[in-house]
C-alpha positions in Angstrom: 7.2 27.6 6.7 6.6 26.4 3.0 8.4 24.9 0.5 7.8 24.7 -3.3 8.6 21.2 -4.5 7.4 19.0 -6.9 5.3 16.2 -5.9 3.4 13.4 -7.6 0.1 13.5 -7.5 -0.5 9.7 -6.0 1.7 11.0 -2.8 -0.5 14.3 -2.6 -3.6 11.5 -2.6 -1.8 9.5 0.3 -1.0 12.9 2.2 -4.3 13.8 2.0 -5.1 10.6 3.8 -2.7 11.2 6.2 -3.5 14.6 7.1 -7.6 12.9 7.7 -5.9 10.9 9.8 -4.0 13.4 12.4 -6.7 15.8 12.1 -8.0 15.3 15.5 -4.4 15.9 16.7 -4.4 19.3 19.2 -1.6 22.0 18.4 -2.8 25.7 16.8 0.2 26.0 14.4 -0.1 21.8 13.5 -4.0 22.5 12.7 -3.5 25.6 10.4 -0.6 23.9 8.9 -3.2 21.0 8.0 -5.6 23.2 7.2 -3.7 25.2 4.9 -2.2 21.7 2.9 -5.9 20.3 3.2 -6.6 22.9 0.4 -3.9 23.1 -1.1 -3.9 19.3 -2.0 -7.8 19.7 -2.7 -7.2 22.3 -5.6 -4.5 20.1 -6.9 -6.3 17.0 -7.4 -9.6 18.7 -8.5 -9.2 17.3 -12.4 -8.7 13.3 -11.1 -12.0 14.2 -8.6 -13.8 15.2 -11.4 -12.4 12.3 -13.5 -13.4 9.7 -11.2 -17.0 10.8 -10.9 -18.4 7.4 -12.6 -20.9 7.8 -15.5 -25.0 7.4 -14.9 -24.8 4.3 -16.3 -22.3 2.9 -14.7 -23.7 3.7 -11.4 -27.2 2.7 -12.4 -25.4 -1.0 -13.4 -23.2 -1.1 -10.4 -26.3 -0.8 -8.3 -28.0 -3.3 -10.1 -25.0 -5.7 -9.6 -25.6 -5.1 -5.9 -28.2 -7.0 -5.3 -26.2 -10.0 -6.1 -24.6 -12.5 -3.5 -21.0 -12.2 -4.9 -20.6 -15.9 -3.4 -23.9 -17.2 -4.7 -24.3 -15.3 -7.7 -21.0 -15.4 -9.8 -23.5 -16.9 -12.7 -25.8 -14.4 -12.5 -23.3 -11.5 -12.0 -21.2 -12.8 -15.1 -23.9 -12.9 -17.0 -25.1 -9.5 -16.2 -21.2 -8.4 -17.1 -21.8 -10.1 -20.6 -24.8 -8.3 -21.6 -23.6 -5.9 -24.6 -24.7 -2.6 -23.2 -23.0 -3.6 -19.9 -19.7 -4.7 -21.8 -19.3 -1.3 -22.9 -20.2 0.8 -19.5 -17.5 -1.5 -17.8 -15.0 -0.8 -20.8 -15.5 3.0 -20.7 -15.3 2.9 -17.0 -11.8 0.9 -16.9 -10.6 3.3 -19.7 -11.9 5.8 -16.6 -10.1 4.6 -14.2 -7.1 4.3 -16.5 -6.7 7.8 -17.6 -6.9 8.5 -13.3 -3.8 6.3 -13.0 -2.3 8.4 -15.4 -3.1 11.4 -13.8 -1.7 10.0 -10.1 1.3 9.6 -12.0 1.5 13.3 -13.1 4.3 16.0 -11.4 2.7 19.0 -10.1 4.7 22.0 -8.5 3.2 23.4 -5.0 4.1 25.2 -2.2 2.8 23.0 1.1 2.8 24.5 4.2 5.5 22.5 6.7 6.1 21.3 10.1 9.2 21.4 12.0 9.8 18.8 14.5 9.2 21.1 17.6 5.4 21.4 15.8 3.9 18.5 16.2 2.0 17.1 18.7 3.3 15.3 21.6 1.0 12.4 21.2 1.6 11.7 17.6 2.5 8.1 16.9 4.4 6.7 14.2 2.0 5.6 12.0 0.6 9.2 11.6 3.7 10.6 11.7 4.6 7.9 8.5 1.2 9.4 7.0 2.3 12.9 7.2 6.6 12.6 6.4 6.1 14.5 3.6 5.6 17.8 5.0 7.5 17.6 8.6 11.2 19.4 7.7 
């Protein structure tokens, strides 16, 4: 059975988790149902995937900032952080990450594939069934 509803994009992120989280659960109509959702979900959130791909730079510095003790080093690290090339990395990268928050927050209009109660496997606890609420009808 599928619906189409509107869902906000930071719920499709957690259902994704959730459905990596039951997907060793057994049941033929629960793993096609996952399946199906699995890439559903995928082709929704391809543009905050793409988004979140850090620059080279920014990966470059963050592996540099590695190698410090982040007990030890907080001088050292801070100081790296301060460096005027590395100011503006770490600026474009939080503008990043800010323009991904305001794509979680974004409506988008699918069709997921749902489960009925009778569905789902018998040795589902609650904390996967939690992860998964949004498509069990």
């Amino acid at each position: 059975m599928a619906k189409t509803e509107q869902y906000v994009k930071r719920d499709l992120v957690n259902l994704m988790q959730g459905l990596l989280q039951v997907e060793n659960l057994k049941g033929v109509k629960f793993a096609l149902t996952n399946s199906a959702n699995k890439e559903i979900i995928s082709n929704a959130l391809r543009d905050i995937e793409e988004k979140a791909i850090p620059t080279k730079e920014f990966q470059e510095l963050s592996a540099q900032m590695q190698q410090f003790d982040m007990n030890a080093d907080m001088d050292k690290i801070k100081a790296k952080e301060e460096e005027p090339e590395n100011v503006k990395i770490i600026e474009e990268r939080k503008a990043q990450m800010a323009e991904i928050d305001k794509l979680l927050e974004e409506s988008v209009e699918l069709e997921l594939k749902t489960l009925s109660e009778s569905q789902l496997p018998k040795d589902i606890n609650l904390k996967q069934l939690d992860a998964i609420k949004l498509i069990v009808k």
